[in-house]
VEXPA-947115 format. One record per residue: residue number from 1; residue in three letters; chain; z, y, x of N, C-alpha, C, O in turn. Coordinates in pm, 1 decimal. Example, Ala and Ser with C-alpha at 12.3 -4.5 7.8 and 13.67 -1.06 7.14 Angstrom:
(r 1 "ala" "A" (780.0 -569.0 1319.0) (780.0 -450.0 1230.0) (780.0 -330.0 1320.0) (846.5 -331.9 1423.6))
(r 2 "ser" "A" (708.0 -225.0 1285.0) (714.0 -106.0 1367.0) (787.0 3.0 1290.0) (803.9 113.8 1340.9))
// end
This chain:
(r 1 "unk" "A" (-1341.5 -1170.9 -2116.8) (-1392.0 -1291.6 -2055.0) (-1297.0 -1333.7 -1943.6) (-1261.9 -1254.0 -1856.6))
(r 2 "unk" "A" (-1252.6 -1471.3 -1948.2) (-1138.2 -1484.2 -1879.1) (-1226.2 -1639.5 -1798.1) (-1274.1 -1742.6 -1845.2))
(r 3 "unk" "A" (-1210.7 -1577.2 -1642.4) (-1213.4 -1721.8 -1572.6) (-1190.1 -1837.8 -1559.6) (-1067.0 -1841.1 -1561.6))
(r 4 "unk" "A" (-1228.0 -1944.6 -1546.5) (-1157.9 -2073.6 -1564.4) (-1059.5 -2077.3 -1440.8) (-1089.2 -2013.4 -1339.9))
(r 5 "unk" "A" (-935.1 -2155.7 -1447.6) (-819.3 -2098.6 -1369.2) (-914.8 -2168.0 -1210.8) (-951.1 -2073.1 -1141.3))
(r 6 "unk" "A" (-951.2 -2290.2 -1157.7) (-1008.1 -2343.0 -1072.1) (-1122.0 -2249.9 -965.0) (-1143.8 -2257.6 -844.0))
(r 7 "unk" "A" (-1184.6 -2153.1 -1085.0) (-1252.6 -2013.7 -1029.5) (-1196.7 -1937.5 -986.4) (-1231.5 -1889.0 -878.7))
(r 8 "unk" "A" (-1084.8 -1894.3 -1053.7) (-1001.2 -1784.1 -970.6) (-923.2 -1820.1 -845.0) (-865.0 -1740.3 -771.5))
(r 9 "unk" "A" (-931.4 -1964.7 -830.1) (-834.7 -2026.9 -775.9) (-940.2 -1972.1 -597.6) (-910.5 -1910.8 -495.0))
(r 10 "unk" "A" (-1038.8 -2026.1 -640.8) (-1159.7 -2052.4 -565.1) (-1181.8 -1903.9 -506.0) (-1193.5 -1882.6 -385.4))
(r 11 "unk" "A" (-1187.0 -1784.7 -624.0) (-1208.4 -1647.9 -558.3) (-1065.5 -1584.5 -456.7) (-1068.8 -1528.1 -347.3))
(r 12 "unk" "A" (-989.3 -1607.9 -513.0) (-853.3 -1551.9 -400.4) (-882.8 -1662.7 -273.6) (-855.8 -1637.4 -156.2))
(r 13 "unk" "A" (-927.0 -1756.0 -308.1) (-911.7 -1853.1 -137.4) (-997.0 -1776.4 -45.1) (-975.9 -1745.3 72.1))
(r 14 "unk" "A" (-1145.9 -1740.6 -158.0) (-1285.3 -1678.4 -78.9) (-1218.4 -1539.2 -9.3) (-1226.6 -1540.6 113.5))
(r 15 "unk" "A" (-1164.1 -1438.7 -57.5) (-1110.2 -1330.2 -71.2) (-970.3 -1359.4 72.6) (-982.4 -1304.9 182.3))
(r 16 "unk" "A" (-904.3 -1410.2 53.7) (-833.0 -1447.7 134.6) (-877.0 -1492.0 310.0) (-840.7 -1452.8 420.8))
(r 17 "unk" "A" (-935.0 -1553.2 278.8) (-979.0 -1633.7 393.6) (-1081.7 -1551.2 483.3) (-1090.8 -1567.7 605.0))
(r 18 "unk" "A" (-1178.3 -1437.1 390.8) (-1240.8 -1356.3 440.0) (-1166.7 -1233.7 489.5) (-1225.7 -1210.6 595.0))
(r 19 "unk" "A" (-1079.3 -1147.8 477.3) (-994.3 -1072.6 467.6) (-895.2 -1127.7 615.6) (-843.0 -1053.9 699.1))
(r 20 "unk" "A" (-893.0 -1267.8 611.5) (-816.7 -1302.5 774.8) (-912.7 -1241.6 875.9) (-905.2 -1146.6 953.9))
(r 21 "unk" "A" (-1033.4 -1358.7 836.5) (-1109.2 -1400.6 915.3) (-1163.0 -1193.6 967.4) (-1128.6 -1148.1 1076.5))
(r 22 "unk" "A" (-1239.3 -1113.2 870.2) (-1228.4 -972.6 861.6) (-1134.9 -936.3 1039.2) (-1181.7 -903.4 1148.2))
(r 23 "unk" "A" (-1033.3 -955.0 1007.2) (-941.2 -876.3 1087.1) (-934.2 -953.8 1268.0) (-891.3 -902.1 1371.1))
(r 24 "unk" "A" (-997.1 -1097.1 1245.1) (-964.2 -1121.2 1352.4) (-1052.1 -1095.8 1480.5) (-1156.9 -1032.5 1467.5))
(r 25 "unk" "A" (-1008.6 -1148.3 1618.3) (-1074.7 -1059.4 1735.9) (-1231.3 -1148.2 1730.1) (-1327.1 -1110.2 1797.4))
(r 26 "unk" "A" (-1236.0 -1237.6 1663.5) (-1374.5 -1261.2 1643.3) (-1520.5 -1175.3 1584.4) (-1635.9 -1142.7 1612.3))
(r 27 "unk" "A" (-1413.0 -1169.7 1482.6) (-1511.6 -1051.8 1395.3) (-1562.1 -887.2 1444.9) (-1650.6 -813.6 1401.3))
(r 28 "unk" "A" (-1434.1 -866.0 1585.5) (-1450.3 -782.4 1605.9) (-1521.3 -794.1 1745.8) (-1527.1 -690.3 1811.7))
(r 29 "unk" "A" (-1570.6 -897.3 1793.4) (-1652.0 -923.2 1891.9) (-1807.0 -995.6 1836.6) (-1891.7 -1029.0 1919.4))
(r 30 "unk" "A" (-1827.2 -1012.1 1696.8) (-1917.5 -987.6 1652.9) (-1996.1 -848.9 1602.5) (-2116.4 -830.5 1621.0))
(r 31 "unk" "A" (-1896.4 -743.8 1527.7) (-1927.3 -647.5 1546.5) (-1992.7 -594.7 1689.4) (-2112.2 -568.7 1702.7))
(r 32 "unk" "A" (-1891.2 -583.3 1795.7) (-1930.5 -471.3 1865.0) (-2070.7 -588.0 1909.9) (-2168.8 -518.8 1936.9))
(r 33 "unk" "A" (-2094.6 -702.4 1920.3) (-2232.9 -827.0 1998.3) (-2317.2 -726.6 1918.0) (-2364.6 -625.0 1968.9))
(r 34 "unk" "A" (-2334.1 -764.4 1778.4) (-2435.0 -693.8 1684.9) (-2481.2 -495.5 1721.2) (-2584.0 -431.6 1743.6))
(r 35 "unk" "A" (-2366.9 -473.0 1710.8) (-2377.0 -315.0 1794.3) (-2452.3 -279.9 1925.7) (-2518.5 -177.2 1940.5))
(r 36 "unk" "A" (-2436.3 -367.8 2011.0) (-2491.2 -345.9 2120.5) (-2603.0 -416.7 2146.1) (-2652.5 -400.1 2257.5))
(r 37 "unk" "A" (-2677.9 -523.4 2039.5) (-2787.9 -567.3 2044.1) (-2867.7 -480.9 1974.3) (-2986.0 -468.3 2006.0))
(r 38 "unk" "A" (-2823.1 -424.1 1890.5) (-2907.1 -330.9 1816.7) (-2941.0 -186.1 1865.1) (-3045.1 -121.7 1852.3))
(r 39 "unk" "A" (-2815.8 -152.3 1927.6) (-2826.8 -20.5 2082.9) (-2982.3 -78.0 2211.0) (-3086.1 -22.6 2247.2))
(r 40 "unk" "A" (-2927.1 -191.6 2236.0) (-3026.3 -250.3 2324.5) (-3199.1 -239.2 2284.3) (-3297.2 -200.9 2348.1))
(r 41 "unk" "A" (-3179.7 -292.3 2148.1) (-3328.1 -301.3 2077.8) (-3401.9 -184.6 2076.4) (-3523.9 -172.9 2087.5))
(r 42 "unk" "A" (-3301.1 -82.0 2058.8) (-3374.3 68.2 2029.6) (-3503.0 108.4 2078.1) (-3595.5 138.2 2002.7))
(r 43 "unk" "A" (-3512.1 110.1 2242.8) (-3631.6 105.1 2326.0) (-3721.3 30.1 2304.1) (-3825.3 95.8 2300.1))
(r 44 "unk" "A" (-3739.5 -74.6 2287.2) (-3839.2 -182.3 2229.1) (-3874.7 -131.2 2108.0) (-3996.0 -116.3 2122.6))
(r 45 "unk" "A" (-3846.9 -93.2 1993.5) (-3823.8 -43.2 1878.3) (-3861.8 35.8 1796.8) (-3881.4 45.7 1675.7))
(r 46 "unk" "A" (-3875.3 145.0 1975.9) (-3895.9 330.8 1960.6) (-3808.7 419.2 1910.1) (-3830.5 537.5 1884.2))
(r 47 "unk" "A" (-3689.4 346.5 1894.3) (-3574.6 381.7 1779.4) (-3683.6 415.7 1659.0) (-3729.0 529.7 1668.6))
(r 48 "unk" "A" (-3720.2 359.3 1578.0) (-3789.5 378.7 1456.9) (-3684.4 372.5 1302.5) (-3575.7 322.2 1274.2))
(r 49 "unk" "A" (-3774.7 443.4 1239.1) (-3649.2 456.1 1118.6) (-3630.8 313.4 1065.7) (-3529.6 290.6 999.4))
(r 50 "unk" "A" (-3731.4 201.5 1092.2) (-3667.2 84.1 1060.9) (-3567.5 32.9 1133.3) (-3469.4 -24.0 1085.5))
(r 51 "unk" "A" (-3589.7 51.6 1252.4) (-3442.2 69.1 1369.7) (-3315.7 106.9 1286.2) (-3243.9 39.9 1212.0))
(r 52 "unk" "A" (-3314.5 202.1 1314.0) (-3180.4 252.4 1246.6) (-3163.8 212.0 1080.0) (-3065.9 210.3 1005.3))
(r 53 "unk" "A" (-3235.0 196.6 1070.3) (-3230.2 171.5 869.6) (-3137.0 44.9 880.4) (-3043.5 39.4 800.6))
(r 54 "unk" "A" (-3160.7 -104.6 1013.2) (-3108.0 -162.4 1010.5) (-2928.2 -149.7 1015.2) (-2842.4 -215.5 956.4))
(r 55 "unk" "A" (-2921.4 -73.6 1079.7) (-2761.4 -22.1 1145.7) (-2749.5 16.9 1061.5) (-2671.4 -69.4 1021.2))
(r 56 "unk" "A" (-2762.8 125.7 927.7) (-2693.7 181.3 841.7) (-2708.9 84.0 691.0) (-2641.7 120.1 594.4))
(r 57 "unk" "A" (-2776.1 -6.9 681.7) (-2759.0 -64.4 585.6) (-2643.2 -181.0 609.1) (-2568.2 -200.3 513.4))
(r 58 "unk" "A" (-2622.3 -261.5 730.7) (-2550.8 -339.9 802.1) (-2411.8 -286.2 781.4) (-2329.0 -359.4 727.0))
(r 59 "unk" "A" (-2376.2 -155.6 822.7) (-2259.1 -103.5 836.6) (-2236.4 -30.8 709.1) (-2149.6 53.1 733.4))
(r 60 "unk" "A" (-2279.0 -21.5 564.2) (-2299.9 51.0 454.1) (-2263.1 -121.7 366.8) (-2207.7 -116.6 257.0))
(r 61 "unk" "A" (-2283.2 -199.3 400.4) (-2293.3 -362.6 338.2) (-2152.4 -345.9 339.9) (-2093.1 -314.8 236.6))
(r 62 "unk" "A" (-2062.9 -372.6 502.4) (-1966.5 -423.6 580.9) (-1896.9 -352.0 498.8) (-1814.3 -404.1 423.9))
(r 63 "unk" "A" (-1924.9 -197.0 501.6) (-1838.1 -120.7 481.5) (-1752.5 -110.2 308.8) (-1633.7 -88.8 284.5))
(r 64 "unk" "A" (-1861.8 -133.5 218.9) (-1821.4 -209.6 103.7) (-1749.2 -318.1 87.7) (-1648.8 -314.9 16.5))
(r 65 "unk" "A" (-1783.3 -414.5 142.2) (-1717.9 -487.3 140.2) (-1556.9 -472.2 167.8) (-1465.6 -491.5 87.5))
(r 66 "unk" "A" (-1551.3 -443.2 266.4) (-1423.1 -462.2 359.8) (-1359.3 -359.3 278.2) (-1241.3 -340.6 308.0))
(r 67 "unk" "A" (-1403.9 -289.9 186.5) (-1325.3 -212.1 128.2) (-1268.3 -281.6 -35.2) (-1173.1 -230.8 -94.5))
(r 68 "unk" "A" (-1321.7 -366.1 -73.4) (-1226.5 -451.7 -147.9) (-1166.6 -540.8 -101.0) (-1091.5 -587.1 -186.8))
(r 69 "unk" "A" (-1154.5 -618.5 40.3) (-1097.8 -695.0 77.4) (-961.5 -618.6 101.4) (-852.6 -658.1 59.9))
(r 70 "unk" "A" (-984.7 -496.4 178.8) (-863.7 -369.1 232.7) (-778.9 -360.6 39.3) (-663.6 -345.7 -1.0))
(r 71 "unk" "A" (-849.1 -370.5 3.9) (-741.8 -313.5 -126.1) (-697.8 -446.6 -205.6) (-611.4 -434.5 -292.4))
(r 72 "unk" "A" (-739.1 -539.6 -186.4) (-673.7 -656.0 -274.4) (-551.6 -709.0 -177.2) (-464.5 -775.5 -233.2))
(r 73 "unk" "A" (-539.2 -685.6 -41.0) (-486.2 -732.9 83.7) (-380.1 -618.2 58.5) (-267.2 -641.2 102.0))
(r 74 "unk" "A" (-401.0 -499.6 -4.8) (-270.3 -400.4 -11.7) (-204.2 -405.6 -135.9) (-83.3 -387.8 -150.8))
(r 75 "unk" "A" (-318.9 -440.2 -261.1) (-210.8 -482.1 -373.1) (-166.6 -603.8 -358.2) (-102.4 -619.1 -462.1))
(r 76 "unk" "A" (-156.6 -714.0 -290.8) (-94.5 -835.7 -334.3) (21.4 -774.2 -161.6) (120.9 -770.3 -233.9))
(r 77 "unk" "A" (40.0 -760.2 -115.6) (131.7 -707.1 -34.8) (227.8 -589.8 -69.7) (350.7 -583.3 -68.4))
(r 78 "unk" "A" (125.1 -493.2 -103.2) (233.6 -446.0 -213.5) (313.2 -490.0 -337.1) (414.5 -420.4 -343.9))
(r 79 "unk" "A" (307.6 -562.9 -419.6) (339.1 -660.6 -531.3) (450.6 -746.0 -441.7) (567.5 -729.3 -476.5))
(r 80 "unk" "A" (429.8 -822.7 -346.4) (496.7 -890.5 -289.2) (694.2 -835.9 -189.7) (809.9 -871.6 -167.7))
(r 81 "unk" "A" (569.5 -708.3 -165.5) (730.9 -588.6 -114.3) (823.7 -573.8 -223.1) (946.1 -584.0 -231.4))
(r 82 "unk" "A" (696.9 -537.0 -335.0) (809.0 -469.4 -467.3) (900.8 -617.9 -524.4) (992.8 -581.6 -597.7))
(r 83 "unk" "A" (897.9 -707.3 -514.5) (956.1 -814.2 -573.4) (1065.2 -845.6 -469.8) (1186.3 -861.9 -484.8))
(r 84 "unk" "A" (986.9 -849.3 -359.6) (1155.3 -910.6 -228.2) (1231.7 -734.9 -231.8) (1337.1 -733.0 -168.2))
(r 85 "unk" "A" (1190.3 -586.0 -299.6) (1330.8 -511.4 -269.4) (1352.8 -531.3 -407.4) (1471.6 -505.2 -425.9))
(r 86 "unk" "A" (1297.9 -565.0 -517.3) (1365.2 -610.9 -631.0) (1471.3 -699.5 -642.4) (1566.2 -658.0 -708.8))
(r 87 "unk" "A" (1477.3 -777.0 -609.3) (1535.2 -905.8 -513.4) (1668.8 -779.4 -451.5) (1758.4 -725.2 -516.2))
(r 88 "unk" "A" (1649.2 -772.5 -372.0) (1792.0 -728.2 -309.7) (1834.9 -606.6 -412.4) (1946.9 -574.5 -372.6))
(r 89 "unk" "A" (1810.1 -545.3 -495.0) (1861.7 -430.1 -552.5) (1904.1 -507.1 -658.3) (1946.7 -423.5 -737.9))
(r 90 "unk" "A" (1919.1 -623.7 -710.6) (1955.7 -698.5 -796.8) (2085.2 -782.3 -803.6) (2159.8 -817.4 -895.1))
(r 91 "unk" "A" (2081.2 -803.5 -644.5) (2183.4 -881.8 -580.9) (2324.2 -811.8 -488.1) (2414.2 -866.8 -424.5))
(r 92 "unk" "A" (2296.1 -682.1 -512.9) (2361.0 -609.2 -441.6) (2448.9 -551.8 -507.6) (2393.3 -462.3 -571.3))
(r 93 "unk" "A" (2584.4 -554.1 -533.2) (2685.9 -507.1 -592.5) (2693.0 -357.2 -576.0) (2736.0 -315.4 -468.5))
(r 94 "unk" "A" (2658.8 -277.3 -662.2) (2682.2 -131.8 -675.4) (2572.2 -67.8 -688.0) (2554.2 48.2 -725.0))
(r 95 "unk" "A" (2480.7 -166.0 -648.2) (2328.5 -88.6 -671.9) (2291.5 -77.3 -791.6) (2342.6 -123.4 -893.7))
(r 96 "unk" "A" (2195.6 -10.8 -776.3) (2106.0 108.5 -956.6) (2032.5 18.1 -973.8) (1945.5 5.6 -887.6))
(r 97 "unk" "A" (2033.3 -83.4 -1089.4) (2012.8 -150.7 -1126.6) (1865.8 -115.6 -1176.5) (1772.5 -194.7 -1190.6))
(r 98 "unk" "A" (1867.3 38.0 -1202.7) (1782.0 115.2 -1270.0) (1662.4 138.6 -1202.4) (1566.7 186.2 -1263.4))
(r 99 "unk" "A" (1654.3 104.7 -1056.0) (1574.8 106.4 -957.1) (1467.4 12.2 -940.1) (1358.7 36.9 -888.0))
(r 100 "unk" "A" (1514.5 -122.7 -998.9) (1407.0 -249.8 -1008.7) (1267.0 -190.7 -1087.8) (1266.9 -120.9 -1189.2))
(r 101 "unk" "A" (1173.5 -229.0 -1027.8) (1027.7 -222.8 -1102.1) (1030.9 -33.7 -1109.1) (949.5 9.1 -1191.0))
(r 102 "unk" "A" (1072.5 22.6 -1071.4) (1036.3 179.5 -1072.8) (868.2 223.0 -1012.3) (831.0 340.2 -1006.0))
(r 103 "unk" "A" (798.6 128.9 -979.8) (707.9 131.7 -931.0) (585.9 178.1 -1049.6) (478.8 237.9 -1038.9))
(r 104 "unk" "A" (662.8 116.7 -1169.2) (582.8 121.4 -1319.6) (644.8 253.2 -1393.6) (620.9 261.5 -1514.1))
(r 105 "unk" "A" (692.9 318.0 -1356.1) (719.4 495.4 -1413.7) (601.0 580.7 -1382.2) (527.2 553.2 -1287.6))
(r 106 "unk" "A" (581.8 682.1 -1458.7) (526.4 747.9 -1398.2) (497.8 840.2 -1324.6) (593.9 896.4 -1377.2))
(r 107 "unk" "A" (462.9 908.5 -1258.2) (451.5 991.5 -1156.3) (557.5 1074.9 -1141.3) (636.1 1094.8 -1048.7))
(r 108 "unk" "A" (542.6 1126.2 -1265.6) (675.3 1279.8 -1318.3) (799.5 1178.9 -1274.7) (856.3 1183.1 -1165.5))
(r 109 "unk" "A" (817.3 1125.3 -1338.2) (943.1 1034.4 -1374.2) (1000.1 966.8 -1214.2) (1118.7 938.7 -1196.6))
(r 110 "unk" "A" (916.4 952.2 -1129.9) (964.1 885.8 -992.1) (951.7 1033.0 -881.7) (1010.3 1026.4 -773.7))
(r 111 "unk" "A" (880.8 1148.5 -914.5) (901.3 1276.0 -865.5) (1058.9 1315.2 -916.9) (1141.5 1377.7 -850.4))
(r 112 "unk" "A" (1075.6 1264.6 -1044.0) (1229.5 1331.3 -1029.3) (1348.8 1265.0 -973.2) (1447.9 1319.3 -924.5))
(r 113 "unk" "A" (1317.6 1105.8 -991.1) (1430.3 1025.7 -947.0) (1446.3 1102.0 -809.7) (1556.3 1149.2 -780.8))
(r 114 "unk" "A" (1342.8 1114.4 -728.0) (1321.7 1147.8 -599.9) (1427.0 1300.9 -573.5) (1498.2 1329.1 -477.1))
(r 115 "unk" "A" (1405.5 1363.1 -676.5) (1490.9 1496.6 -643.4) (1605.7 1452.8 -691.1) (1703.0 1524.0 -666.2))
(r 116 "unk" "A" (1624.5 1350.2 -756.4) (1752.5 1333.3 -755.7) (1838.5 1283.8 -643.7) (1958.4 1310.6 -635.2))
(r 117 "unk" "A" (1778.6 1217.5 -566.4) (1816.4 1124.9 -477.6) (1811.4 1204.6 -350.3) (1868.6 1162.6 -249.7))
(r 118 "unk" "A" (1747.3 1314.4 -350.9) (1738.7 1436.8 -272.9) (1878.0 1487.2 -302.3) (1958.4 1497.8 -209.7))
(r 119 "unk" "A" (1898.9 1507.5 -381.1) (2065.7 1618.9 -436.0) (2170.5 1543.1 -410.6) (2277.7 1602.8 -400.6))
(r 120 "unk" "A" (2170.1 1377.0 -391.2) (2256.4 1275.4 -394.7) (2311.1 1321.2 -253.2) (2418.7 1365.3 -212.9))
(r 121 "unk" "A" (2159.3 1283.6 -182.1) (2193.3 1326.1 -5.2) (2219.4 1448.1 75.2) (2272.5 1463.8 185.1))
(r 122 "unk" "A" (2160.9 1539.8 -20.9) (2226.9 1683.0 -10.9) (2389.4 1697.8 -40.3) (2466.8 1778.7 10.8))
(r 123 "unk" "A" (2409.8 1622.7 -111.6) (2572.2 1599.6 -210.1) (2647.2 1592.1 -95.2) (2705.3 1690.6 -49.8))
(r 124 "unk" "A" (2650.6 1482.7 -44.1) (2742.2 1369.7 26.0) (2688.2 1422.8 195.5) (2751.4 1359.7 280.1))
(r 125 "unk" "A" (2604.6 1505.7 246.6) (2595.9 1546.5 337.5) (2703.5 1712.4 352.8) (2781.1 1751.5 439.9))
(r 126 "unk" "A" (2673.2 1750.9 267.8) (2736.2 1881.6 223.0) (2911.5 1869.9 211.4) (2989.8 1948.3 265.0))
(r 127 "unk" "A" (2946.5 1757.1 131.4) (3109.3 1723.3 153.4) (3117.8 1663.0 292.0) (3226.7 1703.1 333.0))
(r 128 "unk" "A" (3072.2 1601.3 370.6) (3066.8 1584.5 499.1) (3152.0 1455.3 521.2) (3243.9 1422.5 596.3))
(r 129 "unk" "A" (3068.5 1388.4 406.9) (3131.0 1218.3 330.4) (3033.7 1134.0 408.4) (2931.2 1197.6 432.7))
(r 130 "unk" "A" (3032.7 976.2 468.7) (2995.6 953.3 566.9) (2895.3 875.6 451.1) (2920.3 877.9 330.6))
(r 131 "unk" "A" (2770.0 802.4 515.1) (2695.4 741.1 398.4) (2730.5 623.7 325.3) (2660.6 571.2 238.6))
(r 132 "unk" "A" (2885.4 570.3 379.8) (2928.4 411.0 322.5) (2981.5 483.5 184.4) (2972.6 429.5 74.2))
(r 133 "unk" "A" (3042.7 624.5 208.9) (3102.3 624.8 75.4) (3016.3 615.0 -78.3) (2918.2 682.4 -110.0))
(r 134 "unk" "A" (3056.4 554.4 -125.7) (3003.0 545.0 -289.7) (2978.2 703.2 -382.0) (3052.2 789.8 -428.9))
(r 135 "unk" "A" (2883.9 687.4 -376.8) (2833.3 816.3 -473.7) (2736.4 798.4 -597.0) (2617.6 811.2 -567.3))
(r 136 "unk" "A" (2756.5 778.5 -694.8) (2608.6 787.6 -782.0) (2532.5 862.1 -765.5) (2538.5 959.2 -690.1))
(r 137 "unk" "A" (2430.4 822.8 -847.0) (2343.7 943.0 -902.0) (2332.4 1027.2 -1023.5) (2272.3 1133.5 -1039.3))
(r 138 "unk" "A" (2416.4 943.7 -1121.1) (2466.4 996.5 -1241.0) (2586.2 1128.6 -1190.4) (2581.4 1241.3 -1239.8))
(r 139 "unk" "A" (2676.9 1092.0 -1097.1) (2744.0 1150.0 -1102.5) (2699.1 1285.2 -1014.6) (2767.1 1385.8 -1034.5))
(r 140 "unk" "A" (2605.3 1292.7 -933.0) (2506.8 1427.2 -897.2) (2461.7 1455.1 -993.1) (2519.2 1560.7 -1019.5))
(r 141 "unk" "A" (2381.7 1431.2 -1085.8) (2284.0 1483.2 -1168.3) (2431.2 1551.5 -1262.9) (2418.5 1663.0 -1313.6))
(r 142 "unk" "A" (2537.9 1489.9 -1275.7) (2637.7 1592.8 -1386.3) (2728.1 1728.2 -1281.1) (2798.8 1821.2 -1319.7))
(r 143 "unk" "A" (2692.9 1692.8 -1160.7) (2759.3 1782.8 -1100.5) (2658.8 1946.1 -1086.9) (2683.9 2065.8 -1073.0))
(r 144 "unk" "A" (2536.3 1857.3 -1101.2) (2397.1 1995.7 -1084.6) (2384.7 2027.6 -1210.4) (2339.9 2141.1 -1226.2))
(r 145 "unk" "A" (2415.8 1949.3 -1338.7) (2423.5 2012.8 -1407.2) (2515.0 2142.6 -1459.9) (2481.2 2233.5 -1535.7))
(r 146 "unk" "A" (2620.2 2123.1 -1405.0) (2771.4 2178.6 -1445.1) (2719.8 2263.2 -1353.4) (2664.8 2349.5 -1421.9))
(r 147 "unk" "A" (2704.9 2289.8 -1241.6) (2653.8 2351.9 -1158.0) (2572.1 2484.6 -1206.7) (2603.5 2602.2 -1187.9))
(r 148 "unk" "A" (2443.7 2425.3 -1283.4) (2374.6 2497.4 -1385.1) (2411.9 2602.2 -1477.6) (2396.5 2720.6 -1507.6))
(r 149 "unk" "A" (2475.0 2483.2 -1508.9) (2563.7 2574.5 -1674.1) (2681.9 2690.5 -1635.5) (2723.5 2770.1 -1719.6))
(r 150 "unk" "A" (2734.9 2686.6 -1478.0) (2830.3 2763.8 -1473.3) (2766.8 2882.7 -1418.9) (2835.2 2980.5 -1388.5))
(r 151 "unk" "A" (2630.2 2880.7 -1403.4) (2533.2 2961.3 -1297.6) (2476.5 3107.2 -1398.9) (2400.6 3190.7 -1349.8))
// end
């Protein structure tokens, strides 16, 4: 079931706009108003479990919420990072071309790039080569191999 585009258009604005509004010093001077009217009420109240039932359903609501706003606000920011260093690893003469979209490998597969890129900097720290010099990673991964094989 696919939205009509004008709906979705409509839910990222809702999503958006709540997610500002969320973070700003308003919201957070509504919080603590609401907090301390409801601290205040207690005595009048008796602190009764409807008392408090209010505060934990209030902050059990919020707290849902704000927790899909927190994660749609980190994937479209994240999405947005991965495209502007896509962007420069594209445009950059000498760079690993192989690096664009690595975000979509999986786990194993970006755990190893990682040790590779570990051995790169182990490499070129170890010859006591400064970091402008040019080094692959192909050409570590055949040196650890040979490395291997002579072991």
């Amino acid at each position: 079931m696919t939205l009509p585009s004008e709906n979705i258009k409509f839910l990222e604005n809702l999503a958006y706009r709540s997610a500002h509004w969320a973070g700003s010093p308003w919201a957070y001077l509504m919080a603590v108003g609401f907090t301390l009217i409801w601290l205040a009420s207690g005595p009048f109240l008796y602190f009764s479990n409807d008392w408090e039932l209010i505060m934990r359903v209030a902050g059990g609501t919020v707290t849902f919420i704000m927790v899909f706003l927190i994660q749609r606000s980190q994937n479209k920011d994240s999405l947005a990072m991965q495209i502007k260093l896509n962007e420069i690893i594209a445009a950059l003469h000498g760079a690993n071309n192989r690096m664009i979209s690595i975000e979509d490998l999986s786990e194993g597969e970006i755990n190893s790039l990682q040790k590779d890129y570990q051995s790169l900097a182990t490499h070129i720290h170890k010859d006591g080569e400064t970091s402008t010099h040019a080094v692959s990673i192909e050409d570590v991964v055949k040196l650890e191999e040979k490395a291997m094989s002579e072991s």
